[in-house]
N, C-alpha and C positions, 0 to 999 in steps of 0.2 A: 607122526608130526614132529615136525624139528624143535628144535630150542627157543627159536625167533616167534613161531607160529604158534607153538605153547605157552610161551610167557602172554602173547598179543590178546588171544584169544581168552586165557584167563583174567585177566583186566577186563575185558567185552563181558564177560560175564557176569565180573564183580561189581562192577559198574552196573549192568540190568538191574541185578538183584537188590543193590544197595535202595535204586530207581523202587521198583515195584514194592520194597520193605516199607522205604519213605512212604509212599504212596498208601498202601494196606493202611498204614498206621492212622495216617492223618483222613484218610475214607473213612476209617471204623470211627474216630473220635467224632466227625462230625453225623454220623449216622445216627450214634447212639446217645449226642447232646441235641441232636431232631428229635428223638423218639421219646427223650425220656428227661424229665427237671432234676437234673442231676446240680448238688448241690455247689453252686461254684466258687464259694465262698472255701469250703474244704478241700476241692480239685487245687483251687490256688497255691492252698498251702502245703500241700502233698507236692505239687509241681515243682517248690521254693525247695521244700527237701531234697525232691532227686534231682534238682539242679545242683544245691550242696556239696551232696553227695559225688556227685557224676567229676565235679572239678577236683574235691579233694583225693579219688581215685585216679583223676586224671595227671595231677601233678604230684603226688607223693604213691601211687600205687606200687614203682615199680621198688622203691624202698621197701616197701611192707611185703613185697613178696619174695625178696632177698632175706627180708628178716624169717620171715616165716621159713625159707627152706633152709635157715643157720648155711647159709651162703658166707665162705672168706674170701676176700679179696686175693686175687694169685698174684705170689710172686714168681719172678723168674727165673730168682735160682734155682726154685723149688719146679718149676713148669716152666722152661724154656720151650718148647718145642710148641707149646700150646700157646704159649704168650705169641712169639714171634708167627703164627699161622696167622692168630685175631691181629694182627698189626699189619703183614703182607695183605692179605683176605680185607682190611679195611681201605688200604690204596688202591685194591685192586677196585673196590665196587666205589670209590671216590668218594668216601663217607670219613668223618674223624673215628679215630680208632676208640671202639667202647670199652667200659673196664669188663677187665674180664675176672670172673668169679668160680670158684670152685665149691663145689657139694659133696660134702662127705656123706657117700650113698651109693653101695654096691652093685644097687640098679643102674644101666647106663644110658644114658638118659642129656639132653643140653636144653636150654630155654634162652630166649632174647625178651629181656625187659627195657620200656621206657618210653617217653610219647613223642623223643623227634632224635634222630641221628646224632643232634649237639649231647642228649641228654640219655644216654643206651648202656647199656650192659646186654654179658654174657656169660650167662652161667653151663656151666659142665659137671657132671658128676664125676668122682673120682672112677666109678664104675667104668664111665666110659672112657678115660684116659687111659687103662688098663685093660678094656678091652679092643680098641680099634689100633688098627693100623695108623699108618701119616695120609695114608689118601681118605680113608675111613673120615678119618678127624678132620680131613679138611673138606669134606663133603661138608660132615655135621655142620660146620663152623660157618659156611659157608652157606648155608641154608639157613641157620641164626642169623646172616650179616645182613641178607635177602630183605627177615622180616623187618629188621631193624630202616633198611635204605625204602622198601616200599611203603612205609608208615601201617604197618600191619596192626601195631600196639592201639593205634590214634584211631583207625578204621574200627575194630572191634570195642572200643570203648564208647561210640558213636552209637554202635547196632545193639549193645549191653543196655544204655540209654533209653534207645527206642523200644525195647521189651518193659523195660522199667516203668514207660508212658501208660503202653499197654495193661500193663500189670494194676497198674496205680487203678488208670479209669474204672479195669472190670471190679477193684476191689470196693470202690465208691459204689458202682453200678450196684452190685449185689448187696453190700450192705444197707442201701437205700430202701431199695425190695423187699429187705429184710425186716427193715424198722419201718415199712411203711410212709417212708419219706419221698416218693417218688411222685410227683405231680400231674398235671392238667392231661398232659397227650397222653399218659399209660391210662387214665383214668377214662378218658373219653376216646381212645385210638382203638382202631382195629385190632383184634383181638393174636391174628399171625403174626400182622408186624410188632406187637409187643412180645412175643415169643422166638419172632427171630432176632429180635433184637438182644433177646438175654443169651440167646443162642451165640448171638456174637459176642460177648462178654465175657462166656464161660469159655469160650474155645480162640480169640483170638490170640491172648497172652501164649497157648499152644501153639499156634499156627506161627507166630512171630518168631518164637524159641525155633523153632525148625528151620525157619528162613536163617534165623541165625546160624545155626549149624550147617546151614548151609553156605553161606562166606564164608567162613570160619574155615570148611574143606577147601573150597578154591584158592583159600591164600594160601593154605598149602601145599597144593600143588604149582602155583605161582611161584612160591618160593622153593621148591623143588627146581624147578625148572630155571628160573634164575641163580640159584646157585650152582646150579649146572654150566650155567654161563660163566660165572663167575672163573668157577676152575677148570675150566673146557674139559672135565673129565668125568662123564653123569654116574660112569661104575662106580666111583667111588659115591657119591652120596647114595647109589643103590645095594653097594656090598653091605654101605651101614646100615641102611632098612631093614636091611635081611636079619643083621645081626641082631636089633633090636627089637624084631617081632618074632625073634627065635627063643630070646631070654626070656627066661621066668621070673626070676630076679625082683622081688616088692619095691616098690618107690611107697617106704616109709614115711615121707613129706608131703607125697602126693593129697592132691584136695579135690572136688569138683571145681572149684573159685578157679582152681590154675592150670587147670588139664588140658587148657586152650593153649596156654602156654610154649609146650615143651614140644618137642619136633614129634617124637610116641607117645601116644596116651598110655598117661601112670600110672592107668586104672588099671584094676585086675580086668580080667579077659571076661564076658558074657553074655547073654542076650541083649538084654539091659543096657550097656554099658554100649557095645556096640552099636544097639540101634542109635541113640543120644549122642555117640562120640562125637567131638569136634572136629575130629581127622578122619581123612578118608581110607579106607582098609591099604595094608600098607603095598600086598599082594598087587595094587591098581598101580601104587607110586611107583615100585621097583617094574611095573612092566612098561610106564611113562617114559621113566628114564632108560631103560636100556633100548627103547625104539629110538631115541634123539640120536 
């Protein structure tokens, strides 16, 4: 598949999925406010919170995760070569040029934060300035610019949101059951459809997480492939895959909150870890890009 056909078809995709997430979400909420007297006096106020919440993540997030990784602003006498890539790399994908930030962190490793193009950064680890080459570096950089020009930050803070709906109702649901608060239809209804109803409950906040992880993969493969465009050279964002699921190297700062983040996941290596990642095995990316 070419570059044109890759990027196309990942948008087609992300776009389904985003469709059917929506969709999941707001089926299960009305299913299980049919089935069940869920208190809506409490749902309200749990709503106000993760509305709260979801804004001040949305417009101060990308601060707090700068602070969290002890992120410095670069300069360019100190990173020339890294400054001026983020400044070419930012004309070329027609976006304003984001600040760019350095991570004192052995592991090599880059991230794109912020919720619109006006409002972006880009962080790199020292790690990785020291180990990639200029085509290497401006693969990375250039698949950071991707997320940053396709609102990748804005999309996932959306689909973070809508697990958070999820999360909330099943926690109402269950508690309700628990304290015996649950009213007229659980009381007088059919006995399967109250148990699939808690069926849904307990397992849809799962089912949502995965659908998450699952966008989560096609934007980066999106932004693989756009940043491929970018620098019409895909070996180089694929020599740096290589290099970066080759190192063993800890990412010391690494969290689950920010794993979504970074181009590799920070995590250590495992079953676990794997099955959940937000990224897709890196073996599938570098063989995406060396087909374009």
């Amino acid at each position: 598949m070419g570059i044109y056909e890759e990027i196309s078809a990942n948008k087609v995709k992300t776009l389904l999925l985003m469709s059917v997430f929506f969709a999941f979400v707001m089926g299960i909420i009305l299913i299980l406010l049919y089935i069940f007297d869920i208190w809506f006096g409490l749902l309200g106020v749990f709503g106000i919170f993760l509305v709260v919440i979801s804004i001040i993540q949305y417009y101060r997030g990308d601060k707090l995760v700068l602070k969290i990784h002890k992120a410095k602003l670069a300069r360019k006498d100190d990173y020339p070569y890294y400054i001026n890539t983020v400044e070419g790399l930012a004309i070329a994908a027609g976006i304003p040029k984001p600040k760019a930030y350095v991570i004192h962190e052995n592991a090599p490793n880059a991230f794109a934060t912020g919720r619109d193009p006006e409002h972006a950064s880009v962080a790199v680890t020292t790690g990785l300035l020291e180990k990639m080459n200029r085509k290497e570096l401006e693969g990375v950089i250039a698949h950071e610019m991707s997320h940053i020009k396709n609102y990748d930050i804005r999309l996932m803070t959306i689909a973070t949101a809508l697990v958070g709906v999820l999360a909330m109702i099943s926690n109402v649901l269950l508690r309700s059951m628990f304290w015996g608060g649950v009213g007229g239809r659980r009381k007088n209804g059919n006995a399967i459809v109250i148990v699939l109803g808690l069926l849904l409950a307990i397992l849809s906040p799962f089912i949502a997480k995965m659908i998450t992880l699952s966008v989560s993969r096609k934007r980066e493969y999106l932004a693989d492939a756009s940043g491929a465009m970018l620098t019409r050279y895909p070996d180089g964002l694929a020599d740096a895959l290589e290099k970066l699921g080759a190192d063993k190297t800890p990412m010391k700062s690494a969290t689950t909150a920010t794993e979504n983040l970074y181009i590799s996941n920070p995590l250590p290596k495992g079953f676990f870890n794997s099955m959940f990642s937000t990224h897709p095995p890196i073996k599938e990316r570098v063989a995406r890009l060396r087909a374009m």
